[in-house]
mmCIF file of the N, C-alpha and C atoms, coordinates in Angstrom:
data_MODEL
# 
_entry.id   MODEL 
# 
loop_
_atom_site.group_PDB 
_atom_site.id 
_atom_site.type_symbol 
_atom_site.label_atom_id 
_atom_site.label_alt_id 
_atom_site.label_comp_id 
_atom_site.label_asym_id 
_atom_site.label_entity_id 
_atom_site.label_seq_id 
_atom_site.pdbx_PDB_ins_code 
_atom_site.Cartn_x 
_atom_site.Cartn_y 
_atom_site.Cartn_z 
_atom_site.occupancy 
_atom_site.B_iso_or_equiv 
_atom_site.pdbx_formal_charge 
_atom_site.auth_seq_id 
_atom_site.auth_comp_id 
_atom_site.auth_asym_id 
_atom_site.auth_atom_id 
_atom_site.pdbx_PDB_model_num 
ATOM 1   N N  . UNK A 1 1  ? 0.847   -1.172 0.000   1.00 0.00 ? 1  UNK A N  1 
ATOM 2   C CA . UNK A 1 1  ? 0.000   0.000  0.000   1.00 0.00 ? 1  UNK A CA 1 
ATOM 3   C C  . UNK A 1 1  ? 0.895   1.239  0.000   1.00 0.00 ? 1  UNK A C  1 
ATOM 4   N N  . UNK A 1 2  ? 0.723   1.828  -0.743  1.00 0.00 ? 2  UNK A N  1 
ATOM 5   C CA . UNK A 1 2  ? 0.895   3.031  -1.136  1.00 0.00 ? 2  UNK A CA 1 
ATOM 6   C C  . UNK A 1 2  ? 0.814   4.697  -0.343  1.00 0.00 ? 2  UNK A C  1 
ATOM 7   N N  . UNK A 1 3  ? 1.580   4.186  0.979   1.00 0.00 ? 3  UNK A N  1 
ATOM 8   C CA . UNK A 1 3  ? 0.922   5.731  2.101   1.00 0.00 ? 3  UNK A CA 1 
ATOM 9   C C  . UNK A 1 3  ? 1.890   6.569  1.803   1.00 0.00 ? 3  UNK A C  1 
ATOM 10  N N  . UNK A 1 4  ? 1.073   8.010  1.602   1.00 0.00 ? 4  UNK A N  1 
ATOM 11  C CA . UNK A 1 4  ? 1.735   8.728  1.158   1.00 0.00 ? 4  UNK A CA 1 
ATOM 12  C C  . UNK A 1 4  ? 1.815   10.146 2.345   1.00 0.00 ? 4  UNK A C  1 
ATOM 13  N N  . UNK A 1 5  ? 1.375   9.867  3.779   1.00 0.00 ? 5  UNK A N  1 
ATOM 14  C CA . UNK A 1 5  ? 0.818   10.943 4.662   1.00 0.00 ? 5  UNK A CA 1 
ATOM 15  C C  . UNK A 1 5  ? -0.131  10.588 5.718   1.00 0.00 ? 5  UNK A C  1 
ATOM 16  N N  . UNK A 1 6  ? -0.525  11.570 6.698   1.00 0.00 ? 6  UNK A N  1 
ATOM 17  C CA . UNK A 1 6  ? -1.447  11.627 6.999   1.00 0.00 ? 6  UNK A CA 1 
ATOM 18  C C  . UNK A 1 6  ? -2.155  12.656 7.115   1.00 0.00 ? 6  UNK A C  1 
ATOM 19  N N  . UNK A 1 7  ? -3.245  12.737 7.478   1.00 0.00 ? 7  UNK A N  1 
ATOM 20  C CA . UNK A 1 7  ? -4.448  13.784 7.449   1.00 0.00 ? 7  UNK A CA 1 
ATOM 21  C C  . UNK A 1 7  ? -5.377  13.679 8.874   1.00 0.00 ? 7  UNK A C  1 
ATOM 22  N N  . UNK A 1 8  ? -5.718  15.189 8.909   1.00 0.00 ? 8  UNK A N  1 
ATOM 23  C CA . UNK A 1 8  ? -6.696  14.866 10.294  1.00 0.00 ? 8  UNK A CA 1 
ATOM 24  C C  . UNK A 1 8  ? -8.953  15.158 9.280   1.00 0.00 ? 8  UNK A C  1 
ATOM 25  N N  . UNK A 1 9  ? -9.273  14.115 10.366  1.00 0.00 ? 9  UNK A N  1 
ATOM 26  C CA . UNK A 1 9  ? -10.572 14.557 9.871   1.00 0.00 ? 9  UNK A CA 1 
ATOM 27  C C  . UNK A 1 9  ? -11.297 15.860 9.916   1.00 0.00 ? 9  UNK A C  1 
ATOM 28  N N  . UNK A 1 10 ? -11.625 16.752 9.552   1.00 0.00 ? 10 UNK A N  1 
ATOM 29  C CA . UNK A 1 10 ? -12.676 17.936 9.943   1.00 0.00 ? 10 UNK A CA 1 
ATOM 30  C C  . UNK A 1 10 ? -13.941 17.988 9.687   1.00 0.00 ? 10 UNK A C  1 
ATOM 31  N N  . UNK A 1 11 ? -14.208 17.093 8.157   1.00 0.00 ? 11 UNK A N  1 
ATOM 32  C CA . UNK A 1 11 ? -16.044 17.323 8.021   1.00 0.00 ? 11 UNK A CA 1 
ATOM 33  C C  . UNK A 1 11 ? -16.312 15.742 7.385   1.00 0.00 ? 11 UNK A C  1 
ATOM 34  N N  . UNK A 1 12 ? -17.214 15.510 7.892   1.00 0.00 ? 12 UNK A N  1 
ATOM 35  C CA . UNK A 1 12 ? -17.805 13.950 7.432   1.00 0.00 ? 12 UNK A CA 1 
ATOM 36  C C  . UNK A 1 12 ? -19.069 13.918 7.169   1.00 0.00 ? 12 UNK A C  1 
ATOM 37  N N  . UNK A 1 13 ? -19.484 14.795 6.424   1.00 0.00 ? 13 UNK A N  1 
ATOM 38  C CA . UNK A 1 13 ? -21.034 14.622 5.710   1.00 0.00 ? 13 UNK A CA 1 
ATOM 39  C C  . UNK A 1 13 ? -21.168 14.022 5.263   1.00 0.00 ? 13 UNK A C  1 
ATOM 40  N N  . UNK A 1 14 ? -22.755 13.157 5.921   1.00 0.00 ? 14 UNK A N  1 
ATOM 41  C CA . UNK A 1 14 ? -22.886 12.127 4.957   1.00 0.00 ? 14 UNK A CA 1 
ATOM 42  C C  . UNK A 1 14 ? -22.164 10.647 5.199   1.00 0.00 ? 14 UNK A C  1 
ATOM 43  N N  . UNK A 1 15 ? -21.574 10.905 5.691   1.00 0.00 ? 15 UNK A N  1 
ATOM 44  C CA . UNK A 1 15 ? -20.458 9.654  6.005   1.00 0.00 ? 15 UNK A CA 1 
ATOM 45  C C  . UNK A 1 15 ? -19.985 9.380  6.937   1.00 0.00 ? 15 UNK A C  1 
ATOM 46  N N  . UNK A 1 16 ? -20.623 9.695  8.416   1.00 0.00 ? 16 UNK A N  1 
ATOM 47  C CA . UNK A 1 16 ? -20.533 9.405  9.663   1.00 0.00 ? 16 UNK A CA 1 
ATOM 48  C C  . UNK A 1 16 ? -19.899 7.635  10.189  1.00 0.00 ? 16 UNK A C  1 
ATOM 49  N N  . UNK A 1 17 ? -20.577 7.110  9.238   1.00 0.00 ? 17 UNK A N  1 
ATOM 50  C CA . UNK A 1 17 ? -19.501 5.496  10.060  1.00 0.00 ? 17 UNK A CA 1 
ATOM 51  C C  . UNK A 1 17 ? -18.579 5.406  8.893   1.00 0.00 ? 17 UNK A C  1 
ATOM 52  N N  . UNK A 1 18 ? -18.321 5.847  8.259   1.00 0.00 ? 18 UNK A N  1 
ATOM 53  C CA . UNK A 1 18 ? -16.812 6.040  7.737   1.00 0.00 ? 18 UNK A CA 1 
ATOM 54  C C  . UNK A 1 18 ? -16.083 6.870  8.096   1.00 0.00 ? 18 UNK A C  1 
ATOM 55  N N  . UNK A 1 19 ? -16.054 8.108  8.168   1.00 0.00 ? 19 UNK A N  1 
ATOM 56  C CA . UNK A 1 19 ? -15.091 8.845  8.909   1.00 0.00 ? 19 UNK A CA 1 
ATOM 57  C C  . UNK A 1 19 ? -15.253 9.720  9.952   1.00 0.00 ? 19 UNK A C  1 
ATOM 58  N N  . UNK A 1 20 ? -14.542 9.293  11.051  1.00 0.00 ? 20 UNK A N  1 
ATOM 59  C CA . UNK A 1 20 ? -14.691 9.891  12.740  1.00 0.00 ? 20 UNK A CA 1 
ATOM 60  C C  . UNK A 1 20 ? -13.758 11.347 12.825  1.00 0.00 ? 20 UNK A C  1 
ATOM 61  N N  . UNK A 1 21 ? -14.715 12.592 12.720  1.00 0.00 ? 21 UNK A N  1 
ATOM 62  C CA . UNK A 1 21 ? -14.421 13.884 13.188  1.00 0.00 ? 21 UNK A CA 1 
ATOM 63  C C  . UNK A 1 21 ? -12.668 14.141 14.135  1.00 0.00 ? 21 UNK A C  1 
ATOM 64  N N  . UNK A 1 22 ? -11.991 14.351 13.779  1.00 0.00 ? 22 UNK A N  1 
ATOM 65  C CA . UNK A 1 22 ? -10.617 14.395 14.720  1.00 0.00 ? 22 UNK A CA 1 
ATOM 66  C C  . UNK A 1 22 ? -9.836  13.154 14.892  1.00 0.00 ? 22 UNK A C  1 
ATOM 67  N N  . UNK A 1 23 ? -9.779  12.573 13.700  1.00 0.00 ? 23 UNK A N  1 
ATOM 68  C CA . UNK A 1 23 ? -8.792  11.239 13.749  1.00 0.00 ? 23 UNK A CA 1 
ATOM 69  C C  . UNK A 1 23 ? -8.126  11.173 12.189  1.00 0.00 ? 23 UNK A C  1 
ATOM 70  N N  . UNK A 1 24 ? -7.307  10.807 12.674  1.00 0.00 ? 24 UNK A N  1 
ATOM 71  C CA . UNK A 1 24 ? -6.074  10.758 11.584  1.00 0.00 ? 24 UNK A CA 1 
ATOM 72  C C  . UNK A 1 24 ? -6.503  9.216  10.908  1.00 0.00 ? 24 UNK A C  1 
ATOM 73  N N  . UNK A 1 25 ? -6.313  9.799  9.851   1.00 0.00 ? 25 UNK A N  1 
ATOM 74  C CA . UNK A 1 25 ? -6.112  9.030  8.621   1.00 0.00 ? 25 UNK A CA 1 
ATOM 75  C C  . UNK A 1 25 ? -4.806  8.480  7.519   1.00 0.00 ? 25 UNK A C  1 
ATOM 76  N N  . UNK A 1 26 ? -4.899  7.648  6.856   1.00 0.00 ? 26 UNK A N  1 
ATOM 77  C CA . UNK A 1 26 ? -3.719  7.275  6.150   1.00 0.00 ? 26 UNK A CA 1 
ATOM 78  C C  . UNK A 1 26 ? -4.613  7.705  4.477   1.00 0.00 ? 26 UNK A C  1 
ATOM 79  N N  . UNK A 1 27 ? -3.641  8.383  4.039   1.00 0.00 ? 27 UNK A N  1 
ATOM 80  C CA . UNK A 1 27 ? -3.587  9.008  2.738   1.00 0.00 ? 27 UNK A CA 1 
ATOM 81  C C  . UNK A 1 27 ? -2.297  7.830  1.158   1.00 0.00 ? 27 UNK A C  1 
ATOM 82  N N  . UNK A 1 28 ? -3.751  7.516  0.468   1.00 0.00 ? 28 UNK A N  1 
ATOM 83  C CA . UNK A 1 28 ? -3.145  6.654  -0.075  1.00 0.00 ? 28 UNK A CA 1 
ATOM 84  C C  . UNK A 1 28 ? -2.668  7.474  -1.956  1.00 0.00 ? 28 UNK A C  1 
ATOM 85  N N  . UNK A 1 29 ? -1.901  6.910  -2.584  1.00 0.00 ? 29 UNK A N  1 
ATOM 86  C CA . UNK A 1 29 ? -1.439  7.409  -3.653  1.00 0.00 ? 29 UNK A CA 1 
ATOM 87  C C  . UNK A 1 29 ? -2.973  7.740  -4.778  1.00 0.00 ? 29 UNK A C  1 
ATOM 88  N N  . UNK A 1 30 ? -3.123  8.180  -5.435  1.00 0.00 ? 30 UNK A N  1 
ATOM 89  C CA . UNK A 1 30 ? -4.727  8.218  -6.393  1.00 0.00 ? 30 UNK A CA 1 
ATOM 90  C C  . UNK A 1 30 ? -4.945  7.651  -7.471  1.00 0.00 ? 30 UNK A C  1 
ATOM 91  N N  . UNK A 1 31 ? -5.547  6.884  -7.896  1.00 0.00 ? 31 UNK A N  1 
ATOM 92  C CA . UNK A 1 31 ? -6.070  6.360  -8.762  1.00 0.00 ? 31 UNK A CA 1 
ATOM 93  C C  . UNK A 1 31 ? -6.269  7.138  -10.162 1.00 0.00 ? 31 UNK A C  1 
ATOM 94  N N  . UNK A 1 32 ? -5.900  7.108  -11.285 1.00 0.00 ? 32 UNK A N  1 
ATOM 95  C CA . UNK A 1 32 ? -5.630  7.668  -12.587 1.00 0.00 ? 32 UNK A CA 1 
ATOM 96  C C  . UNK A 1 32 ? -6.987  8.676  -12.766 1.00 0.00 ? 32 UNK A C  1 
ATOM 97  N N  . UNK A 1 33 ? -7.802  8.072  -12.728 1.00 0.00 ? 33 UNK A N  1 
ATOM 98  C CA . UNK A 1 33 ? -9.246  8.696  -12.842 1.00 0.00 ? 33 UNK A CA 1 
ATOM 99  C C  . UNK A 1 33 ? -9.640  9.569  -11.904 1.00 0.00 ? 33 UNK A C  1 
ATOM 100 N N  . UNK A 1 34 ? -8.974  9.501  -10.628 1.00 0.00 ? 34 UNK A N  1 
ATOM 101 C CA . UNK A 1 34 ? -9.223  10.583 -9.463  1.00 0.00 ? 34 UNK A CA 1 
ATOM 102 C C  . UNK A 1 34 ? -9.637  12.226 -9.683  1.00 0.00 ? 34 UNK A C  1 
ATOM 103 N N  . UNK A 1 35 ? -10.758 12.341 -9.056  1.00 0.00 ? 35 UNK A N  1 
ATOM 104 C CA . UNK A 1 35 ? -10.818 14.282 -9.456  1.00 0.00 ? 35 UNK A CA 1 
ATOM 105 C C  . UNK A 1 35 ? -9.397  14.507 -8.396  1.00 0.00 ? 35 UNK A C  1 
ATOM 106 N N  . UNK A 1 36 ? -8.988  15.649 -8.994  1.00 0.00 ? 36 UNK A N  1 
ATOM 107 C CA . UNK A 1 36 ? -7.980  16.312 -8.760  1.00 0.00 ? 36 UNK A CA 1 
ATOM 108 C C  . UNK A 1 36 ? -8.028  16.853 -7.228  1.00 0.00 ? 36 UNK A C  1 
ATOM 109 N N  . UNK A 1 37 ? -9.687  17.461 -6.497  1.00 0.00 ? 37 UNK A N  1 
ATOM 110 C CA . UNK A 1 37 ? -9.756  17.562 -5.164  1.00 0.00 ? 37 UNK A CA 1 
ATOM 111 C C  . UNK A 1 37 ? -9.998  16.665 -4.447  1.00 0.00 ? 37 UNK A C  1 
ATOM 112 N N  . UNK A 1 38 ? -9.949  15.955 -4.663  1.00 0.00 ? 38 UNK A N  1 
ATOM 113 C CA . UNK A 1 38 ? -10.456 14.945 -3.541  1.00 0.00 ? 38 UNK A CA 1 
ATOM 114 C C  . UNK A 1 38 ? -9.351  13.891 -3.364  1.00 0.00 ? 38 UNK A C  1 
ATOM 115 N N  . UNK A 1 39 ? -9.312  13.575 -2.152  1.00 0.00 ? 39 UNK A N  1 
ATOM 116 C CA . UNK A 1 39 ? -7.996  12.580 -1.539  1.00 0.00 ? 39 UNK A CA 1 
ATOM 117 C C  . UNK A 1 39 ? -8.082  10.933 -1.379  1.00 0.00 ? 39 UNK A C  1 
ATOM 118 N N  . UNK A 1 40 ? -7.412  10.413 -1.284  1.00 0.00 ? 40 UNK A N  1 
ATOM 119 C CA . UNK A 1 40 ? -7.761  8.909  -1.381  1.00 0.00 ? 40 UNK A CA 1 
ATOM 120 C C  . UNK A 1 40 ? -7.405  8.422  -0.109  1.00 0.00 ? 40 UNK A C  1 
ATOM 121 N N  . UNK A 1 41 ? -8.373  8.139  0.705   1.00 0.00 ? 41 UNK A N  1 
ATOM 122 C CA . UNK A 1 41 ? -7.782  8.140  2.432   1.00 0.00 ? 41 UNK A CA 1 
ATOM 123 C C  . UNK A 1 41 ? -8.379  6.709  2.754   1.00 0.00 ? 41 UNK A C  1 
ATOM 124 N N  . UNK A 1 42 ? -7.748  5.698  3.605   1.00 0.00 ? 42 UNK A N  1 
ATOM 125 C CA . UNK A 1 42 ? -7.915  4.734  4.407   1.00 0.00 ? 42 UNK A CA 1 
ATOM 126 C C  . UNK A 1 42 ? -8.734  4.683  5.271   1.00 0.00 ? 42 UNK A C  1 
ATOM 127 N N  . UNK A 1 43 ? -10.267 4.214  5.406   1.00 0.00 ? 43 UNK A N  1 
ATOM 128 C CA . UNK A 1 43 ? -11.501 5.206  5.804   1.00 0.00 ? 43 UNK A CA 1 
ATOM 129 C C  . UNK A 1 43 ? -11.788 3.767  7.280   1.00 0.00 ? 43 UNK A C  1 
ATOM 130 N N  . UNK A 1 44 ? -12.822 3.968  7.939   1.00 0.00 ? 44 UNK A N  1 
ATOM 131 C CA . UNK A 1 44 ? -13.163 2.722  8.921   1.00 0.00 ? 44 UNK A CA 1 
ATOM 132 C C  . UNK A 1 44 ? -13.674 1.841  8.094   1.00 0.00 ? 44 UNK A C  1 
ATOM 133 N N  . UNK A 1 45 ? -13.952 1.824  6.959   1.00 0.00 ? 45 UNK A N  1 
ATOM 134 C CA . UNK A 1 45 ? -14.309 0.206  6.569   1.00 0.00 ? 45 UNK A CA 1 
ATOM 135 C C  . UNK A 1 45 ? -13.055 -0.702 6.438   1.00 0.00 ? 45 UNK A C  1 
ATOM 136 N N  . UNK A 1 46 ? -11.634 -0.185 6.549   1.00 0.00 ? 46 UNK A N  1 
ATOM 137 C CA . UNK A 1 46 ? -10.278 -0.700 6.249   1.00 0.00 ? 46 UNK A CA 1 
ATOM 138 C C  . UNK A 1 46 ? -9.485  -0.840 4.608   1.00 0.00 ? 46 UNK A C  1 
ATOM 139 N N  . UNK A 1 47 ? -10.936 0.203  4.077   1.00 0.00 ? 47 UNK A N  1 
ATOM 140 C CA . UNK A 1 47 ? -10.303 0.048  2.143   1.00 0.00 ? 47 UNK A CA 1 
ATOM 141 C C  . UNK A 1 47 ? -10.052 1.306  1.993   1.00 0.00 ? 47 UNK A C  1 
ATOM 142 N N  . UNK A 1 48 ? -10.028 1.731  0.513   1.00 0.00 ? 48 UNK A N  1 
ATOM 143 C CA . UNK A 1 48 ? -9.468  3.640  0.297   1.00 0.00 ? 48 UNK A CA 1 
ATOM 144 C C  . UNK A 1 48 ? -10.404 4.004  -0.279  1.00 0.00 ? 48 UNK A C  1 
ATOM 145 N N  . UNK A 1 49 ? -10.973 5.037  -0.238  1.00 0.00 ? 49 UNK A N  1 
ATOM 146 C CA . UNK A 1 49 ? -11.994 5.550  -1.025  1.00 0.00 ? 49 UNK A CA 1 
ATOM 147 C C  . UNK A 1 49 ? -11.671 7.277  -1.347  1.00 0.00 ? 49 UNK A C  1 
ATOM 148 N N  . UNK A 1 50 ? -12.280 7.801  -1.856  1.00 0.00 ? 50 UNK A N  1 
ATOM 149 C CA . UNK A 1 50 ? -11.714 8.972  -2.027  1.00 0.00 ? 50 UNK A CA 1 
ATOM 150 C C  . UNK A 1 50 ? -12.991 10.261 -1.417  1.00 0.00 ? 50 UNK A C  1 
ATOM 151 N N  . UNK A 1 51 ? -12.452 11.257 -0.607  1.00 0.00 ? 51 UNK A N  1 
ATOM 152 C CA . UNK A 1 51 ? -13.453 11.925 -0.267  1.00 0.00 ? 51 UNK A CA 1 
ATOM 153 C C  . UNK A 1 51 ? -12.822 13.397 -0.508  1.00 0.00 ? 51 UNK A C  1 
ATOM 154 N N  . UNK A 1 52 ? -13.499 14.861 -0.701  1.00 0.00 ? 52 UNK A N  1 
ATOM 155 C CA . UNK A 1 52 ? -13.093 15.634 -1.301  1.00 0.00 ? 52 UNK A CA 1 
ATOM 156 C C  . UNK A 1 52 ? -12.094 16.503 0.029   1.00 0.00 ? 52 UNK A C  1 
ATOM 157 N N  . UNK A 1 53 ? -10.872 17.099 -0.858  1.00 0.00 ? 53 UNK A N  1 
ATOM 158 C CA . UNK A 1 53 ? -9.720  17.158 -0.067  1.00 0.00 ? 53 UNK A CA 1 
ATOM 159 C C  . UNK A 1 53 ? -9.982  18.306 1.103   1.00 0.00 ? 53 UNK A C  1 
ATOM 160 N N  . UNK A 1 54 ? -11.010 18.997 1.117   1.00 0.00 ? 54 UNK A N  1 
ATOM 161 C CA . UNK A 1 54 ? -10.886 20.270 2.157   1.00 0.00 ? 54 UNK A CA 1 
ATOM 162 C C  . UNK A 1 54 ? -11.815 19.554 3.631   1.00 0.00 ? 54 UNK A C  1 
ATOM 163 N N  . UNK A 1 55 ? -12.284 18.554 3.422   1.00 0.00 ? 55 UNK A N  1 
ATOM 164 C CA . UNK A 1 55 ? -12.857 17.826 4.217   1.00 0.00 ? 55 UNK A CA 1 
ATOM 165 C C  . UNK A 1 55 ? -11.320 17.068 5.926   1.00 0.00 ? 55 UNK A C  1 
ATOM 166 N N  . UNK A 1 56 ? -10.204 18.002 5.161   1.00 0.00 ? 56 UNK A N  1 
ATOM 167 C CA . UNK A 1 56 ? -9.328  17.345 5.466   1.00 0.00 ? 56 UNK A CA 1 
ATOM 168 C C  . UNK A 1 56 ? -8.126  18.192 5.858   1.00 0.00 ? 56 UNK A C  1 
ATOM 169 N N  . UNK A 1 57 ? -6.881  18.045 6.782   1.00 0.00 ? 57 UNK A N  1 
ATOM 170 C CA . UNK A 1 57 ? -5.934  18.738 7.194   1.00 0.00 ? 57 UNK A CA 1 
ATOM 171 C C  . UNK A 1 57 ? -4.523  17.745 7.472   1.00 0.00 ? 57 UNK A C  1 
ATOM 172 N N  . UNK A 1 58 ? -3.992  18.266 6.400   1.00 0.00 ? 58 UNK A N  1 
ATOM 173 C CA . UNK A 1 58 ? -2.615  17.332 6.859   1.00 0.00 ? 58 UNK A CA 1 
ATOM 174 C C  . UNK A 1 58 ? -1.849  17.379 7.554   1.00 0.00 ? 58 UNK A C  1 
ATOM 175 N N  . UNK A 1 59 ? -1.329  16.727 8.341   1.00 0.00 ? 59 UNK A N  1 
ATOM 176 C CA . UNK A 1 59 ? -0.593  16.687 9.979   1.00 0.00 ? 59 UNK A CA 1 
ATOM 177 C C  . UNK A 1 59 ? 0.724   16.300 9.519   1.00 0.00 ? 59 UNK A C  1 
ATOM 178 N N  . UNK A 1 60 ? 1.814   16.769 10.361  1.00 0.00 ? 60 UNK A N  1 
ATOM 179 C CA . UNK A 1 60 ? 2.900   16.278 10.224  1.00 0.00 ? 60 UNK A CA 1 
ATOM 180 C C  . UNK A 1 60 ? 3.182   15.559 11.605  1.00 0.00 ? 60 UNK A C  1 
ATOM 181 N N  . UNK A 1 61 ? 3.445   14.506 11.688  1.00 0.00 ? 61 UNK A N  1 
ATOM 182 C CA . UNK A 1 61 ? 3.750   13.427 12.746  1.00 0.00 ? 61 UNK A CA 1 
ATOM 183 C C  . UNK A 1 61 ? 5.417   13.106 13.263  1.00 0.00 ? 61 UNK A C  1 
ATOM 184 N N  . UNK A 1 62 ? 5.781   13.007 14.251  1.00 0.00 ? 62 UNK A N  1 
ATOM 185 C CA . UNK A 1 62 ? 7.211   12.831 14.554  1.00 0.00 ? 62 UNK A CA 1 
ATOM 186 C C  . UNK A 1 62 ? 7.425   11.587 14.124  1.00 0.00 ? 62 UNK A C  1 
ATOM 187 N N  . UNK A 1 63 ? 9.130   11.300 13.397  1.00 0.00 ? 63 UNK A N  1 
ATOM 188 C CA . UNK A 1 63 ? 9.096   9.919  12.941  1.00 0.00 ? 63 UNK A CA 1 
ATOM 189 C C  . UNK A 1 63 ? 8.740   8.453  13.574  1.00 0.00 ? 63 UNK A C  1 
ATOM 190 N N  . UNK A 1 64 ? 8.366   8.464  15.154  1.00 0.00 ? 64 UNK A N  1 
ATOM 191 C CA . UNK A 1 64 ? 8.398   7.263  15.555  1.00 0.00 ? 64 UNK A CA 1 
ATOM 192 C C  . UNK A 1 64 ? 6.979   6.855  15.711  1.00 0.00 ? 64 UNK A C  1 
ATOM 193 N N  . UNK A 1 65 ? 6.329   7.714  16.002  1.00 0.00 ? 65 UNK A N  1 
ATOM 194 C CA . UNK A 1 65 ? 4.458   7.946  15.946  1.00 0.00 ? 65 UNK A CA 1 
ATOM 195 C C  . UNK A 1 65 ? 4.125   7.662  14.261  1.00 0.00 ? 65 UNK A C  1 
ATOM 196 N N  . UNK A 1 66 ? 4.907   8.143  12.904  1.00 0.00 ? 66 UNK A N  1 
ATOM 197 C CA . UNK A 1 66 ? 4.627   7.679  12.129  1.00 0.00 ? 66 UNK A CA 1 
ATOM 198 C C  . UNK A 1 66 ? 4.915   6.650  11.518  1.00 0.00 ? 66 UNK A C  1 
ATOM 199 N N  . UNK A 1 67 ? 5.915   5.887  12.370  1.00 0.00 ? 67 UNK A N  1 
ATOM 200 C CA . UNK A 1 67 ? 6.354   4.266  11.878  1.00 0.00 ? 67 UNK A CA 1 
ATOM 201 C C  . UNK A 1 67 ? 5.523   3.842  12.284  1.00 0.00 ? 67 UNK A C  1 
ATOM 202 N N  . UNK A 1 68 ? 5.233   3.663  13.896  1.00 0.00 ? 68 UNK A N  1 
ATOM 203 C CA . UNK A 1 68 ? 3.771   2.905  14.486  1.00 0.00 ? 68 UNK A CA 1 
ATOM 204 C C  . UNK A 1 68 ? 2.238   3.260  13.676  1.00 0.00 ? 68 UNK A C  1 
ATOM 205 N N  . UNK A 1 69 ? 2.041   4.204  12.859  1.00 0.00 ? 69 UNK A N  1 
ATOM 206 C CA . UNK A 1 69 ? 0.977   4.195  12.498  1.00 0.00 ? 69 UNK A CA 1 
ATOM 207 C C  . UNK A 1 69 ? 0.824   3.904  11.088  1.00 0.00 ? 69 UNK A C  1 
ATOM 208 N N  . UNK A 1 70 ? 2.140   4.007  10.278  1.00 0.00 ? 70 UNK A N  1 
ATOM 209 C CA . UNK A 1 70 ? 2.151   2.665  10.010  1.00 0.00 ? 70 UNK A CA 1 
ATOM 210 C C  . UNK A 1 70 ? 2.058   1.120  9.485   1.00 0.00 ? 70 UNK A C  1 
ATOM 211 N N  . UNK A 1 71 ? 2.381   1.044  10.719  1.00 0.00 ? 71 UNK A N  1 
ATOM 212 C CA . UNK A 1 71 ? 2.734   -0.365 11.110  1.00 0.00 ? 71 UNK A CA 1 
ATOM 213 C C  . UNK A 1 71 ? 1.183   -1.003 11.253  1.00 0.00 ? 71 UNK A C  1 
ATOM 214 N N  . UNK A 1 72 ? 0.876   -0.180 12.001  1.00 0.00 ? 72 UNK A N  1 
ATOM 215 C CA . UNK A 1 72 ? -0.712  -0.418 12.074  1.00 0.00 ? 72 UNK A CA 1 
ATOM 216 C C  . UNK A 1 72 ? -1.283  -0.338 10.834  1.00 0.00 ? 72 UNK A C  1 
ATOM 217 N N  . UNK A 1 73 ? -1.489  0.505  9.972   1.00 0.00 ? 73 UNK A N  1 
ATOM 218 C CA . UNK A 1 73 ? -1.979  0.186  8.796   1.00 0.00 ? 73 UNK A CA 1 
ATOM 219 C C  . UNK A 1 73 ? -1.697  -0.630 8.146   1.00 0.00 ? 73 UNK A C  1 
ATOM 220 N N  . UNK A 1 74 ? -0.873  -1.333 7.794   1.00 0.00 ? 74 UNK A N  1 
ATOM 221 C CA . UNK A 1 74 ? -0.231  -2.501 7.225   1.00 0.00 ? 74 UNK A CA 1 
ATOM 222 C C  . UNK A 1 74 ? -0.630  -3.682 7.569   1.00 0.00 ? 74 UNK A C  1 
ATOM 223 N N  . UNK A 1 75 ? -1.130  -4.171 8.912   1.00 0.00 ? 75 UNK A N  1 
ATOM 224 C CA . UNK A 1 75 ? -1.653  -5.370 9.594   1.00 0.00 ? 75 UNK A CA 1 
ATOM 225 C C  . UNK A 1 75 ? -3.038  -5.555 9.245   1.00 0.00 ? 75 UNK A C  1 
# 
C-alpha cells in the first residue's frame, strides 16, 4: 500500500460510520481517474476511497508515531 501521509478529519457529511471527526487518517497514492480535489484516504471500513480534499488537514507526525501508524496500517 501506497501511504503517502497523513491527514486529520474535519467534516464527514454524509459519512458518519466512515469517517470519525478528529482522527487521523492514512492518505493513499490516487487512482488515474481521481478528481484532482479529492484525496484517497484509508476510511473505517479498512479500504481507500476517495473523499473531497478540504474535508481534510494534513498533519505532520514525529518519525516514531509515524512508523507505528504505520505499522498499524499494514496489519
Amino acid at each position: 500500500m501506497d501511504i503517502r501521509g497523513f491527514v486529520i478529519c474535519l467534516e464527514n457529511n454524509g459519512y458518519p460510520a466512515s469517517l470519525e471527526l478528529h482522527k487521523i487518517y492514512p492518505v493513499v497514492g490516487p487512482y488515474q481517474n481521481d478528481p484532482v480535489d479529492y484525496l484517497r484516504i484509508i476510511d473505517e471500513s479498512g479500504e481507500d476511497y476517495i473523499y473531497p480534499m478540504n474535508w481534510f488537514e494534513s498533519v505532520s507526525l514525529g518519525t516514531k508515531l509515524e512508523e507505528k501508524l504505520l505499522l498499524a496500517v499494514s496489519t
